[in-house]
Residue frames as a rotation matrix with the C-alpha (Angstrom) as fourth column:
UNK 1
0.745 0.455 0.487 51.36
-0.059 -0.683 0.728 68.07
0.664 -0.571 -0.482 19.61
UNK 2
-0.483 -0.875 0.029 54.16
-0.077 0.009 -0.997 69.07
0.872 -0.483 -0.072 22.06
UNK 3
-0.334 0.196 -0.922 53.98
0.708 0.698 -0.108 68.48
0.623 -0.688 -0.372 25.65
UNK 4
-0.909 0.165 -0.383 53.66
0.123 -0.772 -0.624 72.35
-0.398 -0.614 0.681 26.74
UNK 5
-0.834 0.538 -0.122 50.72
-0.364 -0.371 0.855 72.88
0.415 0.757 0.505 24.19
UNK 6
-0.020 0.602 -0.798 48.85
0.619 0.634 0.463 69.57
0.785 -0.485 -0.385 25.87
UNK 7
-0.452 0.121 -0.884 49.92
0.877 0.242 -0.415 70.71
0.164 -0.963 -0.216 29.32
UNK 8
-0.963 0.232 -0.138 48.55
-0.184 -0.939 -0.291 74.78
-0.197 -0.255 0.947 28.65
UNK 9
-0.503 0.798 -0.331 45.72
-0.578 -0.026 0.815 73.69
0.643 0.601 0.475 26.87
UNK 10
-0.511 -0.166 -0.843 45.17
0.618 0.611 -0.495 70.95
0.598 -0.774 -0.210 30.15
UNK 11
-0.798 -0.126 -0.589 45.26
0.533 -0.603 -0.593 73.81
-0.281 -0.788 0.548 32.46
UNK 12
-0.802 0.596 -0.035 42.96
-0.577 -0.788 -0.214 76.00
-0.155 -0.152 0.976 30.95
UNK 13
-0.314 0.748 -0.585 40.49
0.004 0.617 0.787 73.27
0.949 0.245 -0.197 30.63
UNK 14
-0.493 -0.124 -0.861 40.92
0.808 0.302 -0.506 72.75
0.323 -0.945 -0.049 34.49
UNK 15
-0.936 -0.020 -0.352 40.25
0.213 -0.827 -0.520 76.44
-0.281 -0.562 0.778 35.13
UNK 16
-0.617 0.779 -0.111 37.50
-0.606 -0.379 0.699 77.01
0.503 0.499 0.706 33.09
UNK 17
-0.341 0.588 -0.733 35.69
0.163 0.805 0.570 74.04
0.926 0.075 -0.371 34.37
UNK 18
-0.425 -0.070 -0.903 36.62
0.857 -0.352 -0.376 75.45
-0.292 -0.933 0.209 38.03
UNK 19
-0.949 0.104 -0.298 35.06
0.095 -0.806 -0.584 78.31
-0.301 -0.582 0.755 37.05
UNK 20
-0.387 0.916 -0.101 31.79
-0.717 -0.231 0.657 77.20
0.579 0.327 0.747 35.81
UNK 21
-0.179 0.387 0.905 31.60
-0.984 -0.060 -0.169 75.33
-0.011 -0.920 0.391 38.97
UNK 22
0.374 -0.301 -0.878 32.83
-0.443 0.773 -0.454 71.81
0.815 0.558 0.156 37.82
UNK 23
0.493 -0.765 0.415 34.59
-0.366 0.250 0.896 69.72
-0.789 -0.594 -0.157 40.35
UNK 24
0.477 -0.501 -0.722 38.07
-0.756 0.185 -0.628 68.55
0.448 0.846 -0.290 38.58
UNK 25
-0.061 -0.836 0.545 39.54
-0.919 0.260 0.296 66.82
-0.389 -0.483 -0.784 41.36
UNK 26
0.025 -0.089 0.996 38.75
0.142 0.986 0.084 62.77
-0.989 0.140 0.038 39.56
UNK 27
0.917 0.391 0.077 39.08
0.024 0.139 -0.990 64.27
-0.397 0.910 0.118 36.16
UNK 28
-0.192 -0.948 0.253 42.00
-0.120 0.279 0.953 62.91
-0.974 0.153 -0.167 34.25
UNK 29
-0.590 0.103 -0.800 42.74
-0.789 -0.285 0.545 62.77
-0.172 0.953 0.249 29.84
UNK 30
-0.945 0.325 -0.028 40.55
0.261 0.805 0.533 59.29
0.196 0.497 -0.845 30.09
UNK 31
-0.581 0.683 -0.442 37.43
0.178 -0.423 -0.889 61.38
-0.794 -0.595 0.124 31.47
UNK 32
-0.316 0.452 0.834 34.51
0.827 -0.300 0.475 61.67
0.465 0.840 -0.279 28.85
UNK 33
-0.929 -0.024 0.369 33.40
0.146 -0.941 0.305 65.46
0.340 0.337 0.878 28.75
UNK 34
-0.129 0.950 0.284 29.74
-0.758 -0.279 0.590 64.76
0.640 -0.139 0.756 29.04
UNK 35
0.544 0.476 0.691 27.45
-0.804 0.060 0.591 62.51
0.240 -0.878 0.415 31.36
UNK 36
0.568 -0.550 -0.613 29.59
0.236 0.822 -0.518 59.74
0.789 0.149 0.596 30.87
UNK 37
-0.042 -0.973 -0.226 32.41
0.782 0.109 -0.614 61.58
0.622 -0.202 0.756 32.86
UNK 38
-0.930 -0.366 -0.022 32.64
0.326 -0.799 -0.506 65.20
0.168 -0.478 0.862 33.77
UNK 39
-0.085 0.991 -0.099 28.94
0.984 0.068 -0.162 65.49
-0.154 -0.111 -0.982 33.31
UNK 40
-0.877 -0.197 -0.439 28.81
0.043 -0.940 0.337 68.85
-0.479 0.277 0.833 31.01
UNK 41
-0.176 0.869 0.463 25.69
0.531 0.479 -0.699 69.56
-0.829 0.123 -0.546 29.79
UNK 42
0.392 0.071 0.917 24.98
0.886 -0.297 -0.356 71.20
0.247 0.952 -0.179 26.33
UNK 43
0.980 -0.046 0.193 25.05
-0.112 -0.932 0.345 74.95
0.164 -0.360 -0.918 27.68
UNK 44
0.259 -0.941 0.216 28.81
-0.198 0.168 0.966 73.83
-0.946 -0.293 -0.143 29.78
UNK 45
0.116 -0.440 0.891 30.00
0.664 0.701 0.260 72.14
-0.739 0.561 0.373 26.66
UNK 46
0.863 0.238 0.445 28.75
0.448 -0.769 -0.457 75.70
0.233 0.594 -0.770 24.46
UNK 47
0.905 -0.295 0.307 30.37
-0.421 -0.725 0.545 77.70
0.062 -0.622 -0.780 26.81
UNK 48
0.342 -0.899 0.273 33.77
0.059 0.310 0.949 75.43
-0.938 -0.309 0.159 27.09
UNK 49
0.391 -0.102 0.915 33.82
0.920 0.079 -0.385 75.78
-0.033 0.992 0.125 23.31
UNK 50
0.901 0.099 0.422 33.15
0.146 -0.986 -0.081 79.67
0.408 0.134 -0.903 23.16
UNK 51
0.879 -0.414 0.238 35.99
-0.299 -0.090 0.950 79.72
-0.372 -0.906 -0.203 26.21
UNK 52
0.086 -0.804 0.589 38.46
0.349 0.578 0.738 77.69
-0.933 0.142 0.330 24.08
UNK 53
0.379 0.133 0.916 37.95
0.925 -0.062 -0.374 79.65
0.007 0.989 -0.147 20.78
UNK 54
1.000 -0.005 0.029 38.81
-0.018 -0.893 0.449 82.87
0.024 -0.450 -0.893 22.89
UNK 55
0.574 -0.812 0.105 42.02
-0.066 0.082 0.994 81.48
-0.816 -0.578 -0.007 24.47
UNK 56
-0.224 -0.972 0.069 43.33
-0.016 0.075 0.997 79.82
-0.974 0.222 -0.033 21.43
UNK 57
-0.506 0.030 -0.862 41.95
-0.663 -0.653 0.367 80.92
-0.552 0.757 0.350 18.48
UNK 58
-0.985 -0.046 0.166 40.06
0.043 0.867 0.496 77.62
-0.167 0.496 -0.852 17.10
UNK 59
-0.653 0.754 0.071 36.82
-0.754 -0.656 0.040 76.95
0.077 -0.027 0.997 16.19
UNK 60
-0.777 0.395 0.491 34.18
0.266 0.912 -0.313 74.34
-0.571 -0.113 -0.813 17.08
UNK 61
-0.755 0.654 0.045 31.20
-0.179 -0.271 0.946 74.25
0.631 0.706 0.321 14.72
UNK 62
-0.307 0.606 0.734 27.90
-0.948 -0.132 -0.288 74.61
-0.078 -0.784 0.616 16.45
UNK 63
0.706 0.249 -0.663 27.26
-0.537 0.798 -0.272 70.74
0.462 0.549 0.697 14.99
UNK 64
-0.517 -0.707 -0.482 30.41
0.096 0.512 -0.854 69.34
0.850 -0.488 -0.197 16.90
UNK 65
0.112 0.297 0.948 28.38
-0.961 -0.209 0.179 70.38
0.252 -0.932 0.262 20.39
UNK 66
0.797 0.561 0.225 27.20
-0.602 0.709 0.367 66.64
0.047 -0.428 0.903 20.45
UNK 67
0.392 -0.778 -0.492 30.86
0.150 0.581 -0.800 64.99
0.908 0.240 0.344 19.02
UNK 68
-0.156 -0.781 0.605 32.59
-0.747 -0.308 -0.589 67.21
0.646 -0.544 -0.535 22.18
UNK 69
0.247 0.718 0.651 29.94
-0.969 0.182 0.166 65.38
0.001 -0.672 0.741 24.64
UNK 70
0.980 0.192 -0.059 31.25
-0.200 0.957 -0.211 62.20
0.016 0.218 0.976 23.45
UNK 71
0.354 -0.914 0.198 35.10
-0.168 -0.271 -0.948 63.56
0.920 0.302 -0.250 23.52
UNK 72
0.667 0.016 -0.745 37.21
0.744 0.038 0.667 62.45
0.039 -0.999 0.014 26.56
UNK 73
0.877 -0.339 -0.341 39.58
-0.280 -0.937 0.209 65.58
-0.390 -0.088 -0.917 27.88
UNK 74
-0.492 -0.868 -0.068 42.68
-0.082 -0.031 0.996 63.98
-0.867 0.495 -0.055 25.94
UNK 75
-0.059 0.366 0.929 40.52
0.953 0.296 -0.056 63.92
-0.296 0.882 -0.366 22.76
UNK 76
0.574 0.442 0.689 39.70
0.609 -0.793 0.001 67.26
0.547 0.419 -0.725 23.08
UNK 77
0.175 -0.914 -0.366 43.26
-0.444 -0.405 0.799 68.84
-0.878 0.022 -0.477 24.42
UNK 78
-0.538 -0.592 0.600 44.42
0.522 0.325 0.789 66.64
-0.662 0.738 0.133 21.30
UNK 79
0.412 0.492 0.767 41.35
0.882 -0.426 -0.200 67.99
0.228 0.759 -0.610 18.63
UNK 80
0.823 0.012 -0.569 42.50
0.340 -0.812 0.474 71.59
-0.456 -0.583 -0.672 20.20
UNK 81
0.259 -0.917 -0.304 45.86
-0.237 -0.365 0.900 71.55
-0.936 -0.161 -0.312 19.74
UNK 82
0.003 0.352 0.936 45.17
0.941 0.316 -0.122 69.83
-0.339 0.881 -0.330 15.97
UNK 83
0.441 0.654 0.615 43.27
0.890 -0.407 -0.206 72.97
0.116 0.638 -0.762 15.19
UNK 84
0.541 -0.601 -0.589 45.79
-0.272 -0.787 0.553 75.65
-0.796 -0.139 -0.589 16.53
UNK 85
-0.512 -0.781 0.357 48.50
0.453 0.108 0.885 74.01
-0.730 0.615 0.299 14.68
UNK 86
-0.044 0.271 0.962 46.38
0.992 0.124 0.010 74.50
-0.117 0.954 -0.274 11.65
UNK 87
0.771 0.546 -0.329 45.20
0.530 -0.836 -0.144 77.58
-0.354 -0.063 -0.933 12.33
UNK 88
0.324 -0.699 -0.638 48.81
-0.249 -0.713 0.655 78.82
-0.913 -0.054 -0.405 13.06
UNK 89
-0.296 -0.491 0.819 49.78
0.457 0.680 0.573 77.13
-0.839 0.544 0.023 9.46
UNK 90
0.318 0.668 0.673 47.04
0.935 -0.337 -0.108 78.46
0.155 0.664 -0.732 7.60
UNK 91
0.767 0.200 -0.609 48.31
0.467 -0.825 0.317 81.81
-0.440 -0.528 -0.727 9.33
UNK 92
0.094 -0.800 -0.592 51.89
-0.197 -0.598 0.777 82.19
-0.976 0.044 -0.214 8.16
């Protein structure tokens, strides 16, 4: 994973969360996703999926809901960018 890929894929995590009324300001890649950390609940965690399948073309299975919940935000900027690559691989 390059560093621009992490840092776009970063960013729109940030935003999205800011807009579903998240605070981001103590969240950093060692942050767990769910109550552990950011405190997303199923629905937030649907919806950051649905939000990230838009942007960059990937797909979470509806089964992975509980794995994300357990993902900290560098697991899941890293599982992201994983599944573009493929995606774009599988593409050309």
């Amino acid at each position: 994973m390059n560093d621009a890929t992490a840092a776009e894929i970063r960013q729109f995590l940030l935003d999205s969360l800011t807009e579903m009324n998240y605070s981001t300001d103590d969240i950093d890649d060692d942050t767990a996703l769910g109550p552990a950390g950011a405190d997303l609940e199923s629905l937030s965690l649907a919806e950051l999926a649905v939000r990230v399948e838009d942007r960059f073309g990937v797909r979470f299975d509806d089964d992975e809901a509980e794995k994300l919940a357990g993902m900290t935000v560098g697991e899941f900027i890293a599982a992201v960018a994983e599944r573009r690559a493929a995606a774009a691989t599988a593409g050309s």
